[in-house]
C-alpha positions as CSV (number, residue, x, y, z in Angstrom):
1,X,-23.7,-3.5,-11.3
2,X,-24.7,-4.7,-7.8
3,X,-25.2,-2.8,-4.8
4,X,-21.5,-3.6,-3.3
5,X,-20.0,-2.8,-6.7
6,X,-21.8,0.3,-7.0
7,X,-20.1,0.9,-2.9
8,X,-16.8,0.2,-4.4
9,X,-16.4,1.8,-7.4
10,X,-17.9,4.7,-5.6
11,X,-15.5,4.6,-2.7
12,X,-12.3,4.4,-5.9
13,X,-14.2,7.2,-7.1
14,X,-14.5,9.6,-3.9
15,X,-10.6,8.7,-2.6
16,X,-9.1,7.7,-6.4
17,X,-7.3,5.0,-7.6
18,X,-4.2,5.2,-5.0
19,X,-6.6,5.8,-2.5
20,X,-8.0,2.6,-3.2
21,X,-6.0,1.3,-0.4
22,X,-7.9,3.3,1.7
23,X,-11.2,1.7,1.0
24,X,-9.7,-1.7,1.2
25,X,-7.6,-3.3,3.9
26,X,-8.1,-3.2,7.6
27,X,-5.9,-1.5,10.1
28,X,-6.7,-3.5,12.5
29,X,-6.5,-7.4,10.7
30,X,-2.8,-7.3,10.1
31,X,-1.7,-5.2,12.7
32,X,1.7,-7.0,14.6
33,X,2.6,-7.3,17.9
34,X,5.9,-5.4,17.4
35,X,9.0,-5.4,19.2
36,X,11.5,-2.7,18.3
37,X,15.9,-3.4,19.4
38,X,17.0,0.0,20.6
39,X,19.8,0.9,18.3
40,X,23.3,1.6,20.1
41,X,27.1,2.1,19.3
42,X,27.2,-1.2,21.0
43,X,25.0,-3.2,19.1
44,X,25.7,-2.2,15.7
45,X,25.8,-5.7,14.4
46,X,22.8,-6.7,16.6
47,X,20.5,-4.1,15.2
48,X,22.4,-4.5,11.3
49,X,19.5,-7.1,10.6
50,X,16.6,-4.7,11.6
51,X,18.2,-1.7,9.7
52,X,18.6,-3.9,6.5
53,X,15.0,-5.3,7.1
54,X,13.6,-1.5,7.1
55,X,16.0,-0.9,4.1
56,X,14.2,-3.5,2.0
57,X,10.5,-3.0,3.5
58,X,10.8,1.1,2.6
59,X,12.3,-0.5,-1.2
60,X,8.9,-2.0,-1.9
61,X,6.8,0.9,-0.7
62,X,8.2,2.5,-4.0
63,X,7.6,-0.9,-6.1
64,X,4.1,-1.1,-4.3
65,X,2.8,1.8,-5.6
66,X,4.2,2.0,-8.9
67,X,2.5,-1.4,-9.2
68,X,-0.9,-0.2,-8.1
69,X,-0.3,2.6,-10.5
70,X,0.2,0.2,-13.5
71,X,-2.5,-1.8,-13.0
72,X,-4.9,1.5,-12.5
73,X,-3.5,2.8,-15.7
74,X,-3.5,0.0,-17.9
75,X,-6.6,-2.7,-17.8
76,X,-5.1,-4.9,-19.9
77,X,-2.4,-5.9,-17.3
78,X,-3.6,-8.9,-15.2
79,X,-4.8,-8.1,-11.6
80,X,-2.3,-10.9,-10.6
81,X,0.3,-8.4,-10.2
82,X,-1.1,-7.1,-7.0
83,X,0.7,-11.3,-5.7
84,X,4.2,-9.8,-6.3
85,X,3.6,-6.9,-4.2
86,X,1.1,-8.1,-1.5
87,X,-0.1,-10.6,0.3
88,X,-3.8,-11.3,2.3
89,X,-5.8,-9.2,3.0
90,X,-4.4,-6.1,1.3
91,X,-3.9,-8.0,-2.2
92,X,-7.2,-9.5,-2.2
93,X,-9.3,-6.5,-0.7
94,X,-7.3,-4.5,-3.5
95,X,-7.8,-6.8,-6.3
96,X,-11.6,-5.9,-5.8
97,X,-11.3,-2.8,-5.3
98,X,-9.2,-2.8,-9.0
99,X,-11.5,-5.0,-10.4
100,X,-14.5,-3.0,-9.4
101,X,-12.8,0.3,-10.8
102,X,-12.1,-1.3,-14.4
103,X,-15.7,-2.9,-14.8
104,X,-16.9,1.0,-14.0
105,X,-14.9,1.7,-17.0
106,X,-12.8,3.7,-14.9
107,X,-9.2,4.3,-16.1
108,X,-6.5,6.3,-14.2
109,X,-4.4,9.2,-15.7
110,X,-1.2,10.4,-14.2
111,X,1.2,8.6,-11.2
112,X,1.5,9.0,-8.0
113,X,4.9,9.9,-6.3
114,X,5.9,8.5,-3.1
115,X,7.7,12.2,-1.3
116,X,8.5,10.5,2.6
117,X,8.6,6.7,4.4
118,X,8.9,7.0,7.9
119,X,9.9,3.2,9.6
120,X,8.4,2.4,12.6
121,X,8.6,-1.0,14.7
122,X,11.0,-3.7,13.2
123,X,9.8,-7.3,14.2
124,X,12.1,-10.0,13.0
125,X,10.9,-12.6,15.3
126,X,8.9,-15.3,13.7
127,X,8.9,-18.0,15.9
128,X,6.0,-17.2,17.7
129,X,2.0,-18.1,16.6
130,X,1.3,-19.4,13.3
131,X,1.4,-17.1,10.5
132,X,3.6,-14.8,12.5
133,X,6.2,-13.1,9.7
134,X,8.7,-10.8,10.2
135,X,7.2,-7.4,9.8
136,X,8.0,-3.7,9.2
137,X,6.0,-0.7,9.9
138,X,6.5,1.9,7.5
139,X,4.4,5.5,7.0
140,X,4.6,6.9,3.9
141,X,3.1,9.9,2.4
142,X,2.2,9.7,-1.5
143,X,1.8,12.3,-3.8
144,X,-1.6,12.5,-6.0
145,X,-1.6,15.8,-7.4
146,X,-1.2,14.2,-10.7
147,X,-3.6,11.4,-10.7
148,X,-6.9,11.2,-12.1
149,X,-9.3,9.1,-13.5
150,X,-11.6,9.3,-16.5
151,X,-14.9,7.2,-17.4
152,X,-14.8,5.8,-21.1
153,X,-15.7,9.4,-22.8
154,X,-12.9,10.3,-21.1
155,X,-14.9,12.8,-19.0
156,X,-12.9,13.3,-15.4
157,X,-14.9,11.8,-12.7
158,X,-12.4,13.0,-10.2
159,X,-13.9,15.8,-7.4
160,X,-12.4,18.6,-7.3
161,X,-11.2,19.2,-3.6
162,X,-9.7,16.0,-4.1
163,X,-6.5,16.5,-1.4
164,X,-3.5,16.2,-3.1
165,X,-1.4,13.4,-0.1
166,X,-2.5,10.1,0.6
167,X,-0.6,8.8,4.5
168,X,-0.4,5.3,4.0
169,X,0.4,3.3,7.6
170,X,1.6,0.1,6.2
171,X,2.1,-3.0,7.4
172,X,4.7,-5.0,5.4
173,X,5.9,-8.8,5.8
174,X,8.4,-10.9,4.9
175,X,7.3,-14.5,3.5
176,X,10.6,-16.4,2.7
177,X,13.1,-14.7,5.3
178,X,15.9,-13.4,5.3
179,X,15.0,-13.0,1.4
180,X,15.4,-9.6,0.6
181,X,13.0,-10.1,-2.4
182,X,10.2,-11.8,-0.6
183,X,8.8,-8.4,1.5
184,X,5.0,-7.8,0.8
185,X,2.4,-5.5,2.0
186,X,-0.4,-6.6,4.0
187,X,-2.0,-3.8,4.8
188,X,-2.2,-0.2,3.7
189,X,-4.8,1.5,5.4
190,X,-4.5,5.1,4.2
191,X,-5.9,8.9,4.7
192,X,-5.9,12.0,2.4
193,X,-4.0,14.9,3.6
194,X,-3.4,18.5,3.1
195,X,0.1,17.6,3.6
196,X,2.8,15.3,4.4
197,X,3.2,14.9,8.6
198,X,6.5,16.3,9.6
């Protein structure tokens, strides 16, 4: 195993496989210029497209991590699955990460449970600089009580003060919009927690 490997795996091993996120991405790479539509009785319909947006962006937080769980679970799924769920530089950074974490013979045990999204800024303007997506902010906090991870004796190599809430702040785009089925996440930088915020 290199050096870096030897960085990663040990980072997947310190935060865990969920927390993964948080030793990949950057909060800063992927971060929007955002420009929220104050919601008002009299501009339901003008703000109807944000709401839906927000809708469908707090929809894949659930599919996101249910993904990342699968592939942490089960090393015989292909790391390509990160694609239908993210986007550069989260799927790439995290496809590491994952690959890193299987060749340590690392597998995880248990799923993680998203308890809270929070939406922040809605940007549906894409007609500015190129590359510029429509974009949703979302916050979630994720439950980890019940994941874990096990070398190939199956010995835990999980610490033990390991906190039991990932906050994610992530940043999540749309590709082919107004597709409903083409949001991604680019970037879900994450800390543990003692708790949910709230």
């Amino acid at each position: 195993m290199t050096p870096s490997h030897v960085v990663a795996a040990r980072c997947a091993l310190m935060t865990l496989p969920l927390v993964l996120v948080g030793c990949s991405g950057n909060a800063d790479s992927a971060r929007p210029t955002a420009s929220s539509t104050p919601v008002s009785s009299a501009s339901t319909s003008s703000a109807a497209p944000e709401q839906q947006a927000a809708a469908e962006a707090v929809a894949l937080v659930q599919v996101y991590w249910q993904t990342v769980d699968q592939l942490y679970t089960d090393p015989s799924l292909s790391i390509d699955g990160l694609y239908d769920v993210a986007v550069d530089p989260e799927a790439t950074s995290e496809a590491a990460t994952l690959q890193a974490f299987r060749t340590s013979g690392y597998t995880q045990t248990g799923q993680s449970r998203v308890v809270s999204t929070t939406t922040g800024a809605v940007d549906l303007d894409s007609t500015g600089e190129a590359g510029d997506l429509p974009t949703v902010r979302v916050t979630a906090c994720i439950d980890v009580t019940q994941v874990g991870a096990t070398d190939t004796n199956g010995a835990s190599v999980v610490a033990p003060d390991q906190a039991p809430y990932l906050v994610a702040d992530m940043t999540i785009v749309n590709i082919a919009y107004p597709d409903p089925a083409a949001w991604r996440v680019s970037s879900a930088p994450n800390t543990q927690a003692q708790a949910c915020p709230g």
